[in-house]
Backbone as ProteinMPNN parsed JSONL, in Angstrom:
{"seq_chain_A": "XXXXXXXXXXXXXXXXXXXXXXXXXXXXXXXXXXXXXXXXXXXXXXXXXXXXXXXXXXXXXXXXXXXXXXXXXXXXXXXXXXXXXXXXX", "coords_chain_A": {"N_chain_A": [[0.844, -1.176, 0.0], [0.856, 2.063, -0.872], [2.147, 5.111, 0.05], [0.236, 7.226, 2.017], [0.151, 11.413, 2.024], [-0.766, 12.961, 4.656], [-2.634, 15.555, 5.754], [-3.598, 17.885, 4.337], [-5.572, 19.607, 4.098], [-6.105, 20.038, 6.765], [-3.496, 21.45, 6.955], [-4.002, 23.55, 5.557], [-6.465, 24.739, 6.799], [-4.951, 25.598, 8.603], [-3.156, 27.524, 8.08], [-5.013, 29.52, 7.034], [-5.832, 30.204, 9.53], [-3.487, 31.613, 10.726], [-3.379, 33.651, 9.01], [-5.653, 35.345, 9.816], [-4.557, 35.929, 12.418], [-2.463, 37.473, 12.635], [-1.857, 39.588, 14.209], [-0.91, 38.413, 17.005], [1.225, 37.132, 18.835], [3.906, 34.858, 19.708], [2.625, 31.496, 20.481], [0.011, 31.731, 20.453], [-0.406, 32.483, 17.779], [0.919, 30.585, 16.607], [-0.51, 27.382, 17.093], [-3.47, 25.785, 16.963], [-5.631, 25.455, 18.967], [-5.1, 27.637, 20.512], [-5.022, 29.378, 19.072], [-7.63, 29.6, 18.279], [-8.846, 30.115, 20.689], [-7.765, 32.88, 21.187], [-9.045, 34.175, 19.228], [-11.474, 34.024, 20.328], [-11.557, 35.325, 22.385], [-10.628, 37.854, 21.959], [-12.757, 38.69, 20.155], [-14.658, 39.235, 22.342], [-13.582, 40.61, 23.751], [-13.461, 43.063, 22.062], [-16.312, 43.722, 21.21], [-17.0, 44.138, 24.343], [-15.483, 46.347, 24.259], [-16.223, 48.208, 22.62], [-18.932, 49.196, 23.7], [-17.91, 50.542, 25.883], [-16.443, 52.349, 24.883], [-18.406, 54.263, 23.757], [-19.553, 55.312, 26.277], [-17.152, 56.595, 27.074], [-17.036, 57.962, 25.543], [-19.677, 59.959, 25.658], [-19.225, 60.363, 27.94], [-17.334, 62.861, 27.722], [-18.402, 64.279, 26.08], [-19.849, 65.817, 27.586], [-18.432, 66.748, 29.513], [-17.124, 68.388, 27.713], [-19.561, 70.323, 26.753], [-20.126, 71.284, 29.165], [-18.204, 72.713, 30.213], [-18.394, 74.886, 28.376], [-20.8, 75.885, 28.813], [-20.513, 76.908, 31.392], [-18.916, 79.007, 30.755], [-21.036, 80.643, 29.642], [-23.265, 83.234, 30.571], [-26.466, 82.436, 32.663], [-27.261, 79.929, 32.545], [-26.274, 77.167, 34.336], [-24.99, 74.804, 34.754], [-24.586, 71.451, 33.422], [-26.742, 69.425, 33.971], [-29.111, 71.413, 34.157], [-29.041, 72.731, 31.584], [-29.848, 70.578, 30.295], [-32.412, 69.987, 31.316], [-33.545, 72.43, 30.82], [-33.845, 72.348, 27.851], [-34.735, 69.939, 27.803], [-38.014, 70.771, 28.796], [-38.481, 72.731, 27.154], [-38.673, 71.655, 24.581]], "CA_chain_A": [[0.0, 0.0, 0.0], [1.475, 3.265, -0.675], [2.055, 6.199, 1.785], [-0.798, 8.974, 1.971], [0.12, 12.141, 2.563], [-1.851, 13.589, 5.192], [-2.777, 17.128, 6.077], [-3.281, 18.638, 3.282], [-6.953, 20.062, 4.384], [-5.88, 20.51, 8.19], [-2.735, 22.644, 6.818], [-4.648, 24.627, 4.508], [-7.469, 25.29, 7.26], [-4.667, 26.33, 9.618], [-2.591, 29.002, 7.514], [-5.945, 30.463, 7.378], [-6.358, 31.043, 10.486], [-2.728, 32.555, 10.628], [-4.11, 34.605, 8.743], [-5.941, 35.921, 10.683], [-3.681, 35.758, 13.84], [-1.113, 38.136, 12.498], [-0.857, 40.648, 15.282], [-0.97, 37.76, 17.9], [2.697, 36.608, 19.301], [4.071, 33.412, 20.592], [2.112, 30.459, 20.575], [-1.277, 32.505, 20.132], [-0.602, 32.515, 16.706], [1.197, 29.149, 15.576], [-0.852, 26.2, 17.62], [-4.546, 25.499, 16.392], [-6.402, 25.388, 19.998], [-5.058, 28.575, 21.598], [-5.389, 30.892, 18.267], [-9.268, 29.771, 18.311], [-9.192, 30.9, 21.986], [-7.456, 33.807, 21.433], [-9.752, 34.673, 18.431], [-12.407, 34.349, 21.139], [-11.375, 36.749, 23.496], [-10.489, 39.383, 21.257], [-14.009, 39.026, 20.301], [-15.502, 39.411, 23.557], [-12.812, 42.333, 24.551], [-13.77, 44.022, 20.962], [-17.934, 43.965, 22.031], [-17.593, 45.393, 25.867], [-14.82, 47.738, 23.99], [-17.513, 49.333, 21.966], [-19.953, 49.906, 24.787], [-16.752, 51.537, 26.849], [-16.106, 53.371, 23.845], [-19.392, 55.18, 23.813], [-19.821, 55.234, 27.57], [-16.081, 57.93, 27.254], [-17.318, 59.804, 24.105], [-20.569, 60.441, 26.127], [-18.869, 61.404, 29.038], [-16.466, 63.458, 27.308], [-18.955, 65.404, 25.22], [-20.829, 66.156, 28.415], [-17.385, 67.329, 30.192], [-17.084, 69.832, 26.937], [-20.318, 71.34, 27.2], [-20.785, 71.307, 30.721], [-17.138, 73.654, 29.942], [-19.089, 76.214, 27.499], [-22.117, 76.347, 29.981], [-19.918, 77.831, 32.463], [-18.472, 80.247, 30.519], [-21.603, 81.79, 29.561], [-23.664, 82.852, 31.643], [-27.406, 81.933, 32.045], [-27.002, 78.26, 32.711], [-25.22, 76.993, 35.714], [-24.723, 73.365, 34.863], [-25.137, 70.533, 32.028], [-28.187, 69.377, 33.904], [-30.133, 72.74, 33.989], [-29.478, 73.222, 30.268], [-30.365, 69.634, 29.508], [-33.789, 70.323, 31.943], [-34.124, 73.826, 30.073], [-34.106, 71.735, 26.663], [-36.098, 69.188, 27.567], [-38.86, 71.579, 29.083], [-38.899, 73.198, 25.977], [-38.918, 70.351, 23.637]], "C_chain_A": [[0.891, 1.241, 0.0], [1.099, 4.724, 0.272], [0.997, 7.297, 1.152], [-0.008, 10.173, 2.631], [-0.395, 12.601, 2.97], [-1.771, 14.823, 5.837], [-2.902, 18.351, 5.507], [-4.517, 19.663, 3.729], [-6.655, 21.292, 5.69], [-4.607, 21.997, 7.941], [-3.152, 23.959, 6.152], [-5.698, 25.556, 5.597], [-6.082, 26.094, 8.32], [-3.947, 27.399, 9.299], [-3.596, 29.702, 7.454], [-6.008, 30.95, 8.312], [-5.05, 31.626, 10.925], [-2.933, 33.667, 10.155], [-4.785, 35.736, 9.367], [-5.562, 36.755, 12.175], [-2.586, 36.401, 13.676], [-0.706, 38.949, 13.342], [-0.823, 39.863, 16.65], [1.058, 36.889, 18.078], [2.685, 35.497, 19.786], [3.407, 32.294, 19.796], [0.965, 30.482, 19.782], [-1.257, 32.567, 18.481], [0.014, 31.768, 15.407], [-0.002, 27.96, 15.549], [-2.714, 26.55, 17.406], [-6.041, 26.21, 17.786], [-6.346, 26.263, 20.492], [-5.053, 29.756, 20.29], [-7.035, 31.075, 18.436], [-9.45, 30.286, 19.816], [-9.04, 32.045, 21.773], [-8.366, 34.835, 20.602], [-11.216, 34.764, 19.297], [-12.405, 35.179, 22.267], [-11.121, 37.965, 23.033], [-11.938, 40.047, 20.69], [-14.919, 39.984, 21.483], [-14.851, 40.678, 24.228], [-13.249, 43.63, 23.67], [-15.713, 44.126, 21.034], [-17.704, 44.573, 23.482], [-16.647, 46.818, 25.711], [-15.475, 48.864, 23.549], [-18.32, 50.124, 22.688], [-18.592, 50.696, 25.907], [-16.569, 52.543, 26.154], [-16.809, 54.975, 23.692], [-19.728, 55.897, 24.813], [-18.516, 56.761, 27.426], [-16.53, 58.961, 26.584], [-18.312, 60.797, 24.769], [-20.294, 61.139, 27.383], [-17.841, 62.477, 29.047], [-16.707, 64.939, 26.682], [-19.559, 66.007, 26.525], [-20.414, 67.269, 29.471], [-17.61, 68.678, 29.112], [-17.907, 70.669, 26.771], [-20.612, 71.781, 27.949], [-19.393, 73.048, 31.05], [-17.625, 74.793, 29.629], [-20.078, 76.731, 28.197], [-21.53, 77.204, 30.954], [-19.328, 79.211, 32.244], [-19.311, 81.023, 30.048], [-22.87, 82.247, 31.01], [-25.713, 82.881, 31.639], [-27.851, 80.357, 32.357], [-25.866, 78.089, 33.665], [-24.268, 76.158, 35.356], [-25.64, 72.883, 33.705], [-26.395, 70.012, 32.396], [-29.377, 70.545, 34.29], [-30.284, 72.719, 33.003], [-30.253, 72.292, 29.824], [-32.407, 69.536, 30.118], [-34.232, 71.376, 30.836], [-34.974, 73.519, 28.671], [-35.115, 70.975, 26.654], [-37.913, 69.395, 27.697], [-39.277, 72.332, 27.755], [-39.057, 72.567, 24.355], [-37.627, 70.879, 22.638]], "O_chain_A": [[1.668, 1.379, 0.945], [0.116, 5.126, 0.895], [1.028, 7.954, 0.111], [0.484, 9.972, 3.741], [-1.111, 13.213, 2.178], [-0.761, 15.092, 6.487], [-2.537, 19.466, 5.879], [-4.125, 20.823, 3.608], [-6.794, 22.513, 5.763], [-4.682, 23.112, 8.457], [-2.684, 25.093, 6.255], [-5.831, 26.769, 5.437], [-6.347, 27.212, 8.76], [-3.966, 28.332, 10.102], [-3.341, 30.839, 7.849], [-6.234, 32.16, 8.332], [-5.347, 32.445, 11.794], [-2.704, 34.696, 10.792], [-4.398, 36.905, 9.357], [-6.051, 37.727, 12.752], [-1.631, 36.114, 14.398], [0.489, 39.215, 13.47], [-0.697, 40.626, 17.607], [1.713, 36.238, 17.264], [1.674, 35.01, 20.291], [3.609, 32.17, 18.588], [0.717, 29.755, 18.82], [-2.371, 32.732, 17.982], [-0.074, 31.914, 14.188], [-0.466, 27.549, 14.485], [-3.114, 27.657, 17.765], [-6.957, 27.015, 17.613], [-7.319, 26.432, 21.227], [-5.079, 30.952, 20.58], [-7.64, 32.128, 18.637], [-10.449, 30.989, 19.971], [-10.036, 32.713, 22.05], [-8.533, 35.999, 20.965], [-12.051, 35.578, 18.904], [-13.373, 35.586, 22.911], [-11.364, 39.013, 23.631], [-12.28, 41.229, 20.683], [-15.566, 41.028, 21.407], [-15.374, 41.499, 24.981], [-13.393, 44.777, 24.094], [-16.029, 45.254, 20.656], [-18.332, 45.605, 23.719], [-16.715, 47.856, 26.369], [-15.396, 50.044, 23.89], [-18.503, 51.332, 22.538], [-18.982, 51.534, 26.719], [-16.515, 53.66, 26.67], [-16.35, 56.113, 23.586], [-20.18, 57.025, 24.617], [-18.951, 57.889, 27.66], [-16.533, 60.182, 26.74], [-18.174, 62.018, 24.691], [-20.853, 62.141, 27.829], [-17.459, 62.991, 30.099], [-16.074, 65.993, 26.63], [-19.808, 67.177, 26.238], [-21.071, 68.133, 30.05], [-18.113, 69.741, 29.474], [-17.517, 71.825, 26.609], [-21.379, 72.74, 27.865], [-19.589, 74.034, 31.759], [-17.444, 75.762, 30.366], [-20.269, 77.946, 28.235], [-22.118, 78.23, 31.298], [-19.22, 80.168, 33.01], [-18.907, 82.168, 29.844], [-23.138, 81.646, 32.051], [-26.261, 83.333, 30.634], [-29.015, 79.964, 32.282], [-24.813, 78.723, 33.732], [-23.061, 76.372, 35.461], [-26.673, 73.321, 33.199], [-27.267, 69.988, 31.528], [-30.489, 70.222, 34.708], [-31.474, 72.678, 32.691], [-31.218, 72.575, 29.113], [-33.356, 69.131, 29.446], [-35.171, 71.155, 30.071], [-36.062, 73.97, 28.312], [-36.115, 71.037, 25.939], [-38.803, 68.739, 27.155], [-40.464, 72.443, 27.448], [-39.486, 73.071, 23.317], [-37.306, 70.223, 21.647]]}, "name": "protein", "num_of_chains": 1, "seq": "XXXXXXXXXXXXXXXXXXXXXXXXXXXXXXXXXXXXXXXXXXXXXXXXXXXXXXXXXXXXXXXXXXXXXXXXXXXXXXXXXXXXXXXXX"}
């Protein structure tokens, strides 16, 4: 019986996922079992990153107007103006 070469599938599926795994170091981005982990945590860090993301912008924009409110005058504070606004539609 002559020899099979085997892995032709398995090697092909796993340069793919090098592929993928290019800014990952070490291990994380030779060995089969710990790139699919690692491709699962970057997930899960890149979803609660988003909602953190928004969570700064919102408290950032809120810092910069809450800034301009003070310097005129008329409005004390970001929740007076945002009362003032909403009172007045």
């Amino acid at each position: 019986m002559t020899r099979i070469r085997r892995g032709y599938i398995a090697h092909k599926r796993r340069t793919k996922m090098r592929f993928f795994t290019s800014g990952f170091r070490g291990t994380h981005s030779n060995l089969t079992r710990t790139i699919i982990q690692q491709k699962m945590r970057a997930f899960v860090s890149a979803h609660r990153d988003r909602d953190r993301q928004k969570r700064n912008l919102r408290r950032l924009w809120i810092t910069r107007i809450n800034a301009v409110i003070r310097e005129n005058p008329g409005f004390y504070s970001y929740s007076r103006l945002i009362n003032k606004l909403y009172r007045g539609q």
